[in-house]
C-alpha positions as CSV (number, residue, x, y, z in Angstrom):
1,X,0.0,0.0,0.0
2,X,0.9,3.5,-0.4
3,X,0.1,5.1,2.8
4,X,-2.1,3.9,5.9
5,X,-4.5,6.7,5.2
6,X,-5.2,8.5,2.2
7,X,-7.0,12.1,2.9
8,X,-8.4,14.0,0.0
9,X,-8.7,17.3,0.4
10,X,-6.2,19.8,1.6
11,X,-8.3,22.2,3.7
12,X,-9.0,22.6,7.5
13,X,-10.8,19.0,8.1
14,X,-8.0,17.1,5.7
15,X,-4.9,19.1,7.6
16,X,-6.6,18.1,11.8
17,X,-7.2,14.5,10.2
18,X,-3.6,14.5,9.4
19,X,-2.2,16.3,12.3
20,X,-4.1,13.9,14.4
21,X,-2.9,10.6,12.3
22,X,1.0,11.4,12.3
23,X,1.5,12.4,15.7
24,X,-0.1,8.5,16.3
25,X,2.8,7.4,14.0
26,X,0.7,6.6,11.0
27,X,1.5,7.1,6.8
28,X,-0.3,9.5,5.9
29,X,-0.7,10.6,1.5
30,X,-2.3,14.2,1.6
31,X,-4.3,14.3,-1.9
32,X,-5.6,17.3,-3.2
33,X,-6.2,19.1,-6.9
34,X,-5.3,22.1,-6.3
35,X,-1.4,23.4,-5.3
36,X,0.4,24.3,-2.6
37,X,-0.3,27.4,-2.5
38,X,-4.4,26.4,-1.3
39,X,-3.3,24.6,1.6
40,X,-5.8,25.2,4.2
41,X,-8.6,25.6,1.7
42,X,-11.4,27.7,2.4
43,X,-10.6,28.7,6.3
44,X,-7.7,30.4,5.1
45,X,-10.4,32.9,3.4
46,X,-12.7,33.0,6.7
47,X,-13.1,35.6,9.2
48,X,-12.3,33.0,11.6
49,X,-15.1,33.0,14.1
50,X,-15.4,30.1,16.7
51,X,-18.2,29.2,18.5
52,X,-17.4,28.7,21.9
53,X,-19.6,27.9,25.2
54,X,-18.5,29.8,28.9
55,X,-15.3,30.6,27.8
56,X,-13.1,33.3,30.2
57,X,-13.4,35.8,26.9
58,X,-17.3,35.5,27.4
59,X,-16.9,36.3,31.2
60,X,-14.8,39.3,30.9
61,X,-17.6,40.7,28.8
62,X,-20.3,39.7,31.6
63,X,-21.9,36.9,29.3
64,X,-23.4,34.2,31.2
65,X,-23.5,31.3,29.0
66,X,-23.9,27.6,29.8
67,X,-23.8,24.1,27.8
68,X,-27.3,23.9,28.5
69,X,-28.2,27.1,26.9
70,X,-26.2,26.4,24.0
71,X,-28.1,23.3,23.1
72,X,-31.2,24.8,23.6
73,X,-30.2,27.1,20.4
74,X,-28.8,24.4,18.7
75,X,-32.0,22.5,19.0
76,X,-33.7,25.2,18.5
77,X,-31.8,26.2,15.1
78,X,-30.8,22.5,13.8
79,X,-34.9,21.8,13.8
80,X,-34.2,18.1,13.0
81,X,-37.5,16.4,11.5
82,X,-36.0,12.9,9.6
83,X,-34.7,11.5,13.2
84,X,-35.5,8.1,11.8
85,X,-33.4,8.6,8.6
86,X,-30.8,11.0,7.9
87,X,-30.7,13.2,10.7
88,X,-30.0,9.9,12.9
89,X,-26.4,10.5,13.2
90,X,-26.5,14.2,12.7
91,X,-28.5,14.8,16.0
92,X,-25.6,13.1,17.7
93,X,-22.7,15.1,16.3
94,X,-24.6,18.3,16.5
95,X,-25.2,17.5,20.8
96,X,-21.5,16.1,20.6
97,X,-20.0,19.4,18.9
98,X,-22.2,21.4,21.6
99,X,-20.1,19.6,24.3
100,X,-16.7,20.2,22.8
101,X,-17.7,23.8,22.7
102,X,-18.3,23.7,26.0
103,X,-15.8,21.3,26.7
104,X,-12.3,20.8,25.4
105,X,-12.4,23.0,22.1
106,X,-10.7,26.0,24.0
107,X,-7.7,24.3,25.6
108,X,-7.0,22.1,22.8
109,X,-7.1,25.5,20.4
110,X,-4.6,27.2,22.2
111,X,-2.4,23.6,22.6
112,X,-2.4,23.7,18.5
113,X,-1.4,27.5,18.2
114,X,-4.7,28.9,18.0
115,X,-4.9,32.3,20.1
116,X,-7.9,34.4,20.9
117,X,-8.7,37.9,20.5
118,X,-10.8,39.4,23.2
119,X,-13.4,39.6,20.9
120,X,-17.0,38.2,21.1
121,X,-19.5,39.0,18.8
122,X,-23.3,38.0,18.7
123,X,-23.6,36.3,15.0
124,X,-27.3,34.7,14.3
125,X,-29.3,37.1,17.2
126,X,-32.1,34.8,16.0
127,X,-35.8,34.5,15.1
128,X,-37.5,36.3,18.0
129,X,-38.5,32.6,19.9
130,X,-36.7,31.5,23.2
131,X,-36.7,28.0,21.5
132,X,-36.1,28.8,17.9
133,X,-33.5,29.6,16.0
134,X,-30.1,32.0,17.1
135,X,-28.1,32.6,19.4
136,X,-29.2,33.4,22.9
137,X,-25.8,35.3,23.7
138,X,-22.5,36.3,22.0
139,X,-20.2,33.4,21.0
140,X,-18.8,34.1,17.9
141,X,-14.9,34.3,19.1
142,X,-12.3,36.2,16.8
143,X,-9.0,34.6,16.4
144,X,-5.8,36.7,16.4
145,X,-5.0,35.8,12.0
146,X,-8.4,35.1,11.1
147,X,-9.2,32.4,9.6
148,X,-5.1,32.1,9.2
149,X,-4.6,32.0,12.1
150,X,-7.0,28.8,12.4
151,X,-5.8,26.6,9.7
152,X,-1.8,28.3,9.8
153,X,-1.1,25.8,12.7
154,X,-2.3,23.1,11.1
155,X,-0.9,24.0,7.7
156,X,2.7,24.3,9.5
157,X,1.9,20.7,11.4
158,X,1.6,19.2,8.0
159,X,4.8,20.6,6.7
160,X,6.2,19.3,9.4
161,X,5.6,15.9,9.4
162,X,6.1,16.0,5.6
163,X,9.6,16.9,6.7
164,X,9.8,14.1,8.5
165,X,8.6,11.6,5.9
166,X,5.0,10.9,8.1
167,X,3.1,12.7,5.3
168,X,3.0,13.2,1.8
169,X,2.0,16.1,-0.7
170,X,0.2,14.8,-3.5
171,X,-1.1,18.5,-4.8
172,X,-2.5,18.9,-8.4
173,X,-3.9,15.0,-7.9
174,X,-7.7,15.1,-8.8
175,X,-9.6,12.4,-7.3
176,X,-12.2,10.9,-10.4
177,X,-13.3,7.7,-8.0
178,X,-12.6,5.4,-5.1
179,X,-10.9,2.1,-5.5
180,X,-13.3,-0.2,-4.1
181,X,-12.1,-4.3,-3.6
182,X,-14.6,-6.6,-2.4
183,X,-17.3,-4.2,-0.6
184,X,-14.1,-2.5,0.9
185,X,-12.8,1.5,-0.4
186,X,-8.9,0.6,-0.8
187,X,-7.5,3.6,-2.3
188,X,-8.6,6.9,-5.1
189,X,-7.8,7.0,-8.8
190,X,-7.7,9.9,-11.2
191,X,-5.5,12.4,-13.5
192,X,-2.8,14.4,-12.9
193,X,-3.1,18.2,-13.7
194,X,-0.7,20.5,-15.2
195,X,1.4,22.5,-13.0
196,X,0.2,25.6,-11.8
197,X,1.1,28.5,-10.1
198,X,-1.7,30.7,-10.0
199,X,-1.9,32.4,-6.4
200,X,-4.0,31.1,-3.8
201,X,-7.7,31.3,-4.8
202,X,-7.3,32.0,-8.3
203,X,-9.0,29.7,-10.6
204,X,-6.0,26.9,-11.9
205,X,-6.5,25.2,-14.9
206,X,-7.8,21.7,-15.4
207,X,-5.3,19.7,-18.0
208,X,-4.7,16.3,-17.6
209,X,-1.1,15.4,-17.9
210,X,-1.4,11.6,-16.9
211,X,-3.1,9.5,-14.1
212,X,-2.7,8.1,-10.8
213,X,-4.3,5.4,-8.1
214,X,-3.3,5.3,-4.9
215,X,-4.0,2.4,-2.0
216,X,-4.5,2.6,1.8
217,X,-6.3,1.0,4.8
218,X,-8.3,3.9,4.5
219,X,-9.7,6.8,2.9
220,X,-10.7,10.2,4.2
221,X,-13.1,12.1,2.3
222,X,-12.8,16.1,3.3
223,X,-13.2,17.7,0.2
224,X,-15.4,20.2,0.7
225,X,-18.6,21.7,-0.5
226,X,-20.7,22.8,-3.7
227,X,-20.7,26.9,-3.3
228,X,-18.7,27.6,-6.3
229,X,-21.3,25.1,-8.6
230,X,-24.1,27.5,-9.4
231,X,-25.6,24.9,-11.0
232,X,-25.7,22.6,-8.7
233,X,-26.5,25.2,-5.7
234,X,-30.2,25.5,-8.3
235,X,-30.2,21.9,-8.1
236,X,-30.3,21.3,-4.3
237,X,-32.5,24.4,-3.9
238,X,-35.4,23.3,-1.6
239,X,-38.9,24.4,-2.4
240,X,-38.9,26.3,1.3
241,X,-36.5,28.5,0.4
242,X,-38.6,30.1,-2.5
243,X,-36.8,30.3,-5.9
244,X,-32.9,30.8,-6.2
245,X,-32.2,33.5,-7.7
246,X,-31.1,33.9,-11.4
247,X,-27.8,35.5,-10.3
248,X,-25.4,35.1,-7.2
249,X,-22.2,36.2,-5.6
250,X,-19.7,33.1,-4.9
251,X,-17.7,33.0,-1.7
252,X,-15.5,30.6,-2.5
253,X,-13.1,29.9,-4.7
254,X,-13.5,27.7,-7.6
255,X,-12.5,24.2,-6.6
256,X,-15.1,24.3,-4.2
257,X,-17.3,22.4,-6.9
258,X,-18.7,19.2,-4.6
259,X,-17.4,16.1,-7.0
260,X,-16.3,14.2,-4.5
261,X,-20.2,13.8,-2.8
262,X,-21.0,12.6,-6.2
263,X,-17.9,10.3,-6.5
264,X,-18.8,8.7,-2.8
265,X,-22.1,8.3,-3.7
266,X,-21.7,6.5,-7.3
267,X,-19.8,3.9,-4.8
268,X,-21.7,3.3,-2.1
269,X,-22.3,5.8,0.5
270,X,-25.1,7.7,1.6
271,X,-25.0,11.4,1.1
272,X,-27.9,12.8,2.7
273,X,-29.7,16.3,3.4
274,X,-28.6,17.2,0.5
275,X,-31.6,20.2,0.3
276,X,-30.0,21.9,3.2
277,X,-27.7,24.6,2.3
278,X,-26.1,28.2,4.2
279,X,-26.3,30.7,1.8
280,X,-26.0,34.8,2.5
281,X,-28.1,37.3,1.5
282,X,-25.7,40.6,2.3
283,X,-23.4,40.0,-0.4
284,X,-21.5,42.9,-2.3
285,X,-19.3,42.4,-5.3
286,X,-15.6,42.3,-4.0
287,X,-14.2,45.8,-5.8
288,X,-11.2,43.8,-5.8
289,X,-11.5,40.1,-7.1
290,X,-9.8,37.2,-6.2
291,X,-11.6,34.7,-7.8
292,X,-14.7,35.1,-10.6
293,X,-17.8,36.6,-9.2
294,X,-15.8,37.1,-5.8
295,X,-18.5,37.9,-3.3
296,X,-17.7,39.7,0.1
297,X,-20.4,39.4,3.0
298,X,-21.3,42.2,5.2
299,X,-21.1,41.2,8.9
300,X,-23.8,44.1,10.2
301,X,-24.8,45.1,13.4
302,X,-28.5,45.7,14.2
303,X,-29.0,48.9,13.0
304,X,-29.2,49.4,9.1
305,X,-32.5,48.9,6.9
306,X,-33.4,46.8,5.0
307,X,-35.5,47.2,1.9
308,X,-36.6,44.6,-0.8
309,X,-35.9,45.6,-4.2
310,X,-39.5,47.0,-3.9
311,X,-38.7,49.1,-1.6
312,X,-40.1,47.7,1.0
313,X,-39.1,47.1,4.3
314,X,-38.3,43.6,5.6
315,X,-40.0,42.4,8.7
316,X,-38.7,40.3,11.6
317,X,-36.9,37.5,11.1
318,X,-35.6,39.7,8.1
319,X,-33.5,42.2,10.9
320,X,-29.4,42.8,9.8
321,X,-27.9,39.8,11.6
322,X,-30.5,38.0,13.3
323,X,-31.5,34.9,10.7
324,X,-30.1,34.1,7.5
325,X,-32.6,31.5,6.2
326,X,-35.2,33.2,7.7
327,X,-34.2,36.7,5.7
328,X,-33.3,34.3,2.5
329,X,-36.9,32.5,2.7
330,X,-38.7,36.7,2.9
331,X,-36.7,37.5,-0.1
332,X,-37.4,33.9,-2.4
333,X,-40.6,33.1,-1.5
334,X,-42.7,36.6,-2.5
335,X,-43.9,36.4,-5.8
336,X,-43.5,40.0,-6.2
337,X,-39.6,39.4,-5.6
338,X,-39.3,36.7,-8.1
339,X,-37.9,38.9,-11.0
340,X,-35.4,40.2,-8.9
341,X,-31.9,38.9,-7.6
342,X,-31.2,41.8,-4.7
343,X,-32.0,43.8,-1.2
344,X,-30.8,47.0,-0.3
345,X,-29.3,48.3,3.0
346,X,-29.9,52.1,4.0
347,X,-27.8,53.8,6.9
348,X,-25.8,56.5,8.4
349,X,-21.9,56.8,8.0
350,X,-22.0,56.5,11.6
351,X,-23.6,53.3,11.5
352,X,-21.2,52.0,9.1
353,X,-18.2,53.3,11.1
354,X,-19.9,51.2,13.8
355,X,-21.5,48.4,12.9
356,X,-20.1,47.1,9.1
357,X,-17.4,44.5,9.1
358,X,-16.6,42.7,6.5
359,X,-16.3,38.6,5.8
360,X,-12.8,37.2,4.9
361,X,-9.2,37.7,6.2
362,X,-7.8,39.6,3.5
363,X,-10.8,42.4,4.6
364,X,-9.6,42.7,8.6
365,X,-5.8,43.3,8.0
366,X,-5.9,44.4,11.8
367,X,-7.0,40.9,13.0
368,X,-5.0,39.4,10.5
369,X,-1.8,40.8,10.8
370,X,-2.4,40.8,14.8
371,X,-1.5,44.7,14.8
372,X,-3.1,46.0,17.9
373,X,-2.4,49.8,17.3
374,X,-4.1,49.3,13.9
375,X,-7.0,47.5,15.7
376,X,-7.4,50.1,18.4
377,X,-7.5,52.5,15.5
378,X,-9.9,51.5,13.4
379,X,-12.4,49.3,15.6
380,X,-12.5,51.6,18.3
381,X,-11.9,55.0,17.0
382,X,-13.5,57.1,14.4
383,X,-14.1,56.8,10.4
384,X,-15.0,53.1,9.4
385,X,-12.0,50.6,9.0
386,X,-9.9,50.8,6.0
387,X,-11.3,48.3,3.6
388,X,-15.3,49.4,4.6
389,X,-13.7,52.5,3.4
390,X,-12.2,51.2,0.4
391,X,-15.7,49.8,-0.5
392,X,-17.6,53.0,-0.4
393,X,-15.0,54.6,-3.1
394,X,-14.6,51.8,-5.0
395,X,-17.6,49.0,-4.7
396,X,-20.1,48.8,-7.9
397,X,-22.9,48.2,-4.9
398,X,-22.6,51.4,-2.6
399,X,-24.0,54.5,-2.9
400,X,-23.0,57.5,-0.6
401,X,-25.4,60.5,-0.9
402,X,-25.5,63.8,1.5
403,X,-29.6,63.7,1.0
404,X,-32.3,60.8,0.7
405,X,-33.1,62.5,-3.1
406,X,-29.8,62.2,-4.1
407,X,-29.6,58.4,-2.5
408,X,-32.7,57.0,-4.1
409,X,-31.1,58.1,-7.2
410,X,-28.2,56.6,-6.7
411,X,-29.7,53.4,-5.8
412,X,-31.8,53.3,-9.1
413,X,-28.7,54.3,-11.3
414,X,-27.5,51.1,-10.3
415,X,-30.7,49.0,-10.1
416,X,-32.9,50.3,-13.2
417,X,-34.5,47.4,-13.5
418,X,-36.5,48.3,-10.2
419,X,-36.7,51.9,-9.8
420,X,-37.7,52.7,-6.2
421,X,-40.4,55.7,-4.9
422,X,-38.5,57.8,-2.8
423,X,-41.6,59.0,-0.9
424,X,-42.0,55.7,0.2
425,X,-38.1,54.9,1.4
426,X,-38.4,58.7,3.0
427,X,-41.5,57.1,4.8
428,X,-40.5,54.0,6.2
429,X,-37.2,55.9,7.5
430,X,-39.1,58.2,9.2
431,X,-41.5,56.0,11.2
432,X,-37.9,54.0,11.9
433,X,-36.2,57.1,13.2
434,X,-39.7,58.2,15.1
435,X,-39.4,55.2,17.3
436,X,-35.9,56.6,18.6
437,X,-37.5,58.8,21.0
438,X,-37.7,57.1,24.2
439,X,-35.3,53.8,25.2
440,X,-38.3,51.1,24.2
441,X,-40.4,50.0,21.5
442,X,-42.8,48.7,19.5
443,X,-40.5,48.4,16.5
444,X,-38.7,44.9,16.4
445,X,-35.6,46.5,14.9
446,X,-35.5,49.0,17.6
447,X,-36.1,46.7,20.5
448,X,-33.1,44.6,18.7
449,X,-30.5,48.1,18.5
450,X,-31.8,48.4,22.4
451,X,-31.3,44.5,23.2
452,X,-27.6,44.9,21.3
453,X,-26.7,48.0,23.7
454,X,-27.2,46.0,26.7
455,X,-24.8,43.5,25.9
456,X,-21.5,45.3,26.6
457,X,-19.3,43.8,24.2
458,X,-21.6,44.7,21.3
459,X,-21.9,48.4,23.1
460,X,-18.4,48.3,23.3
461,X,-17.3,47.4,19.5
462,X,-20.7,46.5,17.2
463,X,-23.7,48.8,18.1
464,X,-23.9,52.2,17.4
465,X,-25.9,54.8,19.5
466,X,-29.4,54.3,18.5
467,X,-29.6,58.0,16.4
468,X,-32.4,59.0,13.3
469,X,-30.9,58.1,9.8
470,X,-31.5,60.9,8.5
471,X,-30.5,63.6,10.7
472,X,-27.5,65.0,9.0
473,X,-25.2,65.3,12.0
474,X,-25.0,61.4,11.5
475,X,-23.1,61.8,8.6
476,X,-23.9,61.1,4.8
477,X,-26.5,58.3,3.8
478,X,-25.3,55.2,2.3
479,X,-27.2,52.4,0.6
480,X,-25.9,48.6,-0.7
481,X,-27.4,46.8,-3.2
482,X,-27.1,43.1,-1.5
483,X,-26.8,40.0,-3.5
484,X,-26.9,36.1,-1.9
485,X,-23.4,34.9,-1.8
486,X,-23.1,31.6,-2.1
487,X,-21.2,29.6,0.8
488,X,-22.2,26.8,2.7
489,X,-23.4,22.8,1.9
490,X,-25.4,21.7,5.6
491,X,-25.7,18.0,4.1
492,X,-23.2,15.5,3.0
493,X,-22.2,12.3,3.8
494,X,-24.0,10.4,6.4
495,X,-21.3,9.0,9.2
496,X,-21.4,7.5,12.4
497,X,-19.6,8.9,15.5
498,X,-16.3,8.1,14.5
499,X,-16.2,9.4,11.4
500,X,-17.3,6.0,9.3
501,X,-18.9,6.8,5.8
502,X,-22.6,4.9,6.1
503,X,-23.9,3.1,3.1
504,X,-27.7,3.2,2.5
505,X,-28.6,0.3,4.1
506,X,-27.1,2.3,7.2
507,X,-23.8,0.3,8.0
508,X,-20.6,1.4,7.7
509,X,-18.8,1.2,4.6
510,X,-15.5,-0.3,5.1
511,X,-12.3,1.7,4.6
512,X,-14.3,5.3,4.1
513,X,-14.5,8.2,6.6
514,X,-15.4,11.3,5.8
515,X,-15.0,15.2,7.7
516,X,-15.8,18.5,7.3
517,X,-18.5,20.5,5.1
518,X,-17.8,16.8,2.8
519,X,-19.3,15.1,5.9
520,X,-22.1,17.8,6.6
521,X,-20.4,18.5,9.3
522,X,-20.8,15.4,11.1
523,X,-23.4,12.9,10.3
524,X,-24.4,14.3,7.1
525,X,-26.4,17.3,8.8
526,X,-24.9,18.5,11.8
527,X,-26.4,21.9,11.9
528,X,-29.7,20.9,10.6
529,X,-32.0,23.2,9.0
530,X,-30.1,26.0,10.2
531,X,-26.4,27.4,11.5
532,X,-24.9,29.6,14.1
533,X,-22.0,31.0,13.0
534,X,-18.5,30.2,14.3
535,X,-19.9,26.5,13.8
536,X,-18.1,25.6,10.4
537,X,-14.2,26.3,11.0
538,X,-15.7,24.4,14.3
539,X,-17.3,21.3,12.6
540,X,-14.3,21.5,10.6
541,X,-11.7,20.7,13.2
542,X,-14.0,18.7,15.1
543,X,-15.3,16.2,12.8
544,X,-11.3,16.1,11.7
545,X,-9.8,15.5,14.7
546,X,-12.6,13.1,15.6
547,X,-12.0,11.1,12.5
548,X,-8.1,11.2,12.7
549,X,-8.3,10.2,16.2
550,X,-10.5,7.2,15.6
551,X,-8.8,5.7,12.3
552,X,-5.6,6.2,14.3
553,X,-6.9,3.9,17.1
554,X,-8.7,1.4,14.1
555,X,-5.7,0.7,12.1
């Protein structure tokens, strides 16, 4: 045999699974199609976030949080409803994640190089319901790099044990099947590609230049998900969510195309909840491109509006930052909507000096580059950080106006297809900003700005002093045009608690495991029906380390 294990796939799952395999003293033969300069896959693009439960950063912000809250949102947000079929097994990794959350996920971070920021945002502030979906408190923890600094130490492990002869690089390798002897996965075939050296996220190219087959005990599928498939992102698109739209944003590079699901399922194993997906619906064309139709999320705080493409404004769940799907369904599901492919935004500058971040490490150069003056500088002082500013000069989606006349204009020289009435924008801004008059209520986007001020580490970095849009001391208006940005597959392939690919007759099938988004997760649907945030670089290193750990003791 070639190795002990074969892993396929080069990003954040692939490089724990391998961590955890060499330090047991096992062969491991890294396989992935793309070059070296995409190791670490998609996290290396992430803003990082972790979800973590009554950790010392939550305390020092006053945030009482508990393992018994945090499955209560988890529940709450998964919504599991084929418990008999194939949620089975991911009801059991999504409790199981919830208790190394709460567990051993911090320690064992900072044991692999992973260091914290004292940052804690509130991602997902949820649907309004004590028992539905969100989060009941802030837990989205900021890494010091990122999402580099998530899967750098686990990109440098793997260096390391390829330097001494415990792993092997098999980069430009695409993976066309699975070797299968006897009911048992042996090993992967498939071609070579050309060389390339296209920098990290730029599309490579796809020639063949000959053909390989590997063999091992064992194959580790974590290979990612379909985001960058448009095609096939239509073709999983569940009736719930409305129609998908005729256009999207992509938020991940290329590669990210979902063959492998297709390659595991033509031999044998179960890929399941496979009409559960995580898409975003505050996307902005990145001014600056990495890969085609490079999309760039807007992290907001509670405070902006947001309109349809009608002009209308959304109702709860359909608050900035509160519920993704839930937002996502308002937009797909109108009939009214079904023509169009976009949302706008509408705020103050002081609302976007405040409250807009930005997805991605290349957009948070502060937190990236772990420069604390520069973080002091532009998350706590004045003027909006330096790439939020770099998007209102330069971004094909923004509008910056001194008066609402002048905005609405904007916003329909850039979206003539759906001309908006300015007396009705003026009008739902100034019932919004009529509501600002005492510290309560009865708007549910108020009550949410009030809700966010209480908490003091969104007072402190994330929530801006609730003020009326359009009183000119806040500053100049701005408007986004919003576009969903594809991202996230929540189904895969069905395993079992140590990582064991399931055929569909529900027993394992020998020789394949499978982690990460290729794995849904964990169990093919860890999340459910919905996410939290901070839960995908999460499931990624859990369901990895789980797997490595596990085939480590098996072989």
């Amino acid at each position: 045999m070639d190795a002990d294990v074969l892993v396929v796939g080069g990003g954040l799952a692939g490089l724990v699974a391998c961590a955890e395999l060499t330090a047991a003293g096992r062969r491991v033969l890294l396989v992935e199609q793309e070059g070296a300069a995409n190791l670490g896959g998609q996290a290396f693009w992430s803003f990082g976030g972790l979800f973590l439960v009554d950790t010392p950063e939550q305390r020092r912000w006053g945030i009482r949080d508990s393992r018994e809250l945090a499955w209560q949102d988890w529940r709450g947000s998964a919504q599991w409803d084929r418990l008999d079929g194939e949620d089975r097994w991911a009801a059991r990794w999504g409790e199981a994640f919830v208790d190394f959350a709460a567990g051993e996920e911090r320690a064992w971070l900072l044991e692999q190089g992973v260091r914290l920021t004292p940052l804690v945002g509130w991602a997902e502030r949820g649907d309004g319901r004590a028992g539905g979906h969100g989060n009941s408190v802030p837990r989205f923890h900021l890494p010091w790099g990122t999402g580099t600094g998530v899967s750098g130490p686990f990109a440098a492990k793997a260096t390391a044990a390829a330097a001494a002869g415990r792993l092997g690089f098999r980069f430009r390798h695409r993976v066309d099947g699975l070797v299968v002897e006897g009911g048992r996965v042996v090993g992967v075939r498939g071609a070579v590609l050309a060389a390339d050296d296209a920098p990290r996220g730029v599309a490579t190219n796809r020639r063949e230049v000959g053909e390989f087959a590997l063999t091992a005990q064992a194959v580790v599928i974590a290979s990612g998900g379909i985001g960058a498939d448009h095609d096939l992102v239509r073709a999983m698109w569940p009736e719930r969510l409305g129609t998908p739209p005729a256009t999207m944003l992509t938020g991940v590079p290329a590669h990210v195309d979902g063959r492998m699901l297709a390659i595991a399922e033509a031999s044998g194993a179960a890929v399941v909840n496979k009409d559960r997906m995580w898409h975003y619906t505050e996307g902005v064309a990145n001014w600056d491109p990495i890969w085609a139709g490079h999309g760039i999320r807007i992290l907001p705080g509670p405070s902006s509006m947001w309109f349809d493409a009608l002009g209308r404004r959304l109702p709860a769940p359909g608050l900035p930052g509160h519920d993704t799907l839930g937002t996502l369904r308002l937009l797909r599901t109108d009939p009214a909507l079904q023509p169009y492919d976009h949302s706008w935004f509408v705020a103050s500058q002081r609302i976007v000096e405040k409250e807009f971040a930005l997805s991605g490490s290349e957009q948070n150069p502060d937190l990236t580059d772990h420069d604390w003056p520069l973080l002091i500088r532009t998350r706590l002082g004045k003027g909006p950080t330096p790439p939020v500013a770099a998007f209102e000069q330069h971004g094909a989606d923004w509008v910056v106006a001194d008066d609402l006349a002048a905005l609405v204009a904007g916003m329909n020289g850039i979206a003539p297809d759906a001309p908006l009435d300015g007396a009705l924008i003026e009008r739902q801004i100034r019932e919004r900003d009529a509501e600002l008059t005492n510290p309560y209520s009865k708007d549910a986007q108020v009550q949410a700005i009030h809700n966010g001020r209480r908490a003091r580490s969104d007072r402190f970095t994330r929530v801006a002093t609730p003020h009326r849009i359009l009183d000119p001391a806040n500053g100049p208006l701005v408007a986004v045009k919003l576009h969903v940005l594809t991202r996230k597959t929540l189904g895969g392939i069905q395993t079992d608690l140590d990582g064991r690919a399931l055929g569909a007759d529900g027993a394992p099938l020998p020789g394949l495991w499978a982690a990460g988004e290729a794995a849904g997760f964990g169990g093919g649907g860890a999340h459910g029906y919905n996410a939290l945030e901070g839960t995908f670089l999460g499931g990624c290193l859990f369901t990895g380390r789980t797997v490595g750990r596990s085939l480590a003791a098996a072989l």
